[in-house]
C-alpha positions as CSV (number, residue, x, y, z in Angstrom):
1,X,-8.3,-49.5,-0.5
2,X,-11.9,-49.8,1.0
3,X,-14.3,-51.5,-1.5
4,X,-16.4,-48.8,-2.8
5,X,-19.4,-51.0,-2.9
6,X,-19.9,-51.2,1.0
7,X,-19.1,-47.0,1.8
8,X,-22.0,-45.3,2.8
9,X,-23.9,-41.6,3.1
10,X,-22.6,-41.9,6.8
11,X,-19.2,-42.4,5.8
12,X,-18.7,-39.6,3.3
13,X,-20.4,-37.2,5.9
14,X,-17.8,-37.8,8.3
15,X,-15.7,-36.2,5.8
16,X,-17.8,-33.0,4.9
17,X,-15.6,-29.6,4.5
18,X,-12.2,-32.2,4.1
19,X,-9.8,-32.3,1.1
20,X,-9.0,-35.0,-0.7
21,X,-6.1,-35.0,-3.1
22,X,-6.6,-36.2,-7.1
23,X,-4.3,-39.0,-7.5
24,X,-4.9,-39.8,-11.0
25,X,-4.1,-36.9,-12.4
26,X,-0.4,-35.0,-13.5
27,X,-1.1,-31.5,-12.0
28,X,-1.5,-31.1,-8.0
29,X,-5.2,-31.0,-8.3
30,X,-7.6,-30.9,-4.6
31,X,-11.1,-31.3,-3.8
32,X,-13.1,-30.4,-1.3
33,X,-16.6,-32.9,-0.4
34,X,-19.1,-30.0,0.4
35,X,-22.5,-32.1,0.1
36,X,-23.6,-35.6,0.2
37,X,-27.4,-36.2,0.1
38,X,-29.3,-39.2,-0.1
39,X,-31.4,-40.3,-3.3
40,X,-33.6,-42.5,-1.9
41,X,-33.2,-46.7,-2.3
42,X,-31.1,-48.6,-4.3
43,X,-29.1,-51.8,-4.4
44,X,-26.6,-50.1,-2.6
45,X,-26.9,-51.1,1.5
46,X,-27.9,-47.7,3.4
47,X,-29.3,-46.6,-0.1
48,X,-28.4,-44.5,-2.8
49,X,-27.0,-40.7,-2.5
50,X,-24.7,-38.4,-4.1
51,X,-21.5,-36.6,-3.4
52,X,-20.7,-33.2,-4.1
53,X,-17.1,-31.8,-5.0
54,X,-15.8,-28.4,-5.1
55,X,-12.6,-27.8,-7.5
56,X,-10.2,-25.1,-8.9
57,X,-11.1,-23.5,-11.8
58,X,-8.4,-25.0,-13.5
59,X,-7.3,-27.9,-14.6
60,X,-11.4,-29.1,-15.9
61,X,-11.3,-32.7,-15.1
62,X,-13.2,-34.0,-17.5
63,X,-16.1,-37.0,-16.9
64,X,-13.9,-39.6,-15.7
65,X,-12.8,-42.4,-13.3
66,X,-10.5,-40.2,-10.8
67,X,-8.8,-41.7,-7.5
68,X,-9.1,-39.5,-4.1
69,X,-6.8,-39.6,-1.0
70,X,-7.3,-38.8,2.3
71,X,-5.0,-40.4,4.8
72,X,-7.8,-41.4,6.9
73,X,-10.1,-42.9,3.8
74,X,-7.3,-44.1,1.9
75,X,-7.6,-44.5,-1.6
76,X,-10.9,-44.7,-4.0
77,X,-11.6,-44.9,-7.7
78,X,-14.7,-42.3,-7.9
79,X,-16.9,-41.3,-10.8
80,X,-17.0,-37.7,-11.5
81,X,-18.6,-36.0,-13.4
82,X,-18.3,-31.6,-13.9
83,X,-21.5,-30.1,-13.0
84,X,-21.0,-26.7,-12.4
85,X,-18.9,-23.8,-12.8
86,X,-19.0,-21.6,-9.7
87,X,-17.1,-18.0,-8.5
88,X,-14.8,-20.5,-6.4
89,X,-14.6,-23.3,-9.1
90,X,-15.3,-26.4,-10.5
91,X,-18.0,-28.4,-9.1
92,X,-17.8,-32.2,-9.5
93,X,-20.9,-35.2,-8.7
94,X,-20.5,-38.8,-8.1
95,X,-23.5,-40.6,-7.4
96,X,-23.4,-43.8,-5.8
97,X,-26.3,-46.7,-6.6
């Protein structure tokens, strides 16, 4: 597992428009990264920014620690939280500081 502390904006938008399965969960749940943006500094090197998630409409995951895989990111403890409810699904933000 790659420690979380040292990924940065660059590395998640290598991964724009990929799916990455929910680990942590029973159901088969997927989600797609469709945005990362930077937020400006923070103690994070590279600075801080934000991911954002697209989801099925169901199952909600609820605010929670969730781990992603990816084959070619491996596995990662993420903080998301539900911050919109779209035609397609569930959106989901983790913000990185």
């Amino acid at each position: 597992m790659t420690d979380l502390k040292t990924l940065t904006l660059h590395d998640f938008e290598k991964l724009l428009d990929q799916v990455f399965e929910v680990r942590s969960v029973p159901a088969d749940v997927q989600l797609s990264l469709v945005e990362v943006k930077m937020m400006g500094s923070g103690e994070r090197q590279g600075g801080a920014f934000s991911t954002l998630w697209q989801g099925p409409q169901e199952p909600l995951l609820e605010q929670s620690i969730y781990r992603l895989y990816r084959p070619d990111f491996g596995e990662q403890d993420v903080f998301l939280v539900p911050v919109a409810q779209k035609e397609a699904g569930i959106q989901y933000e983790a913000v990185f500081t």
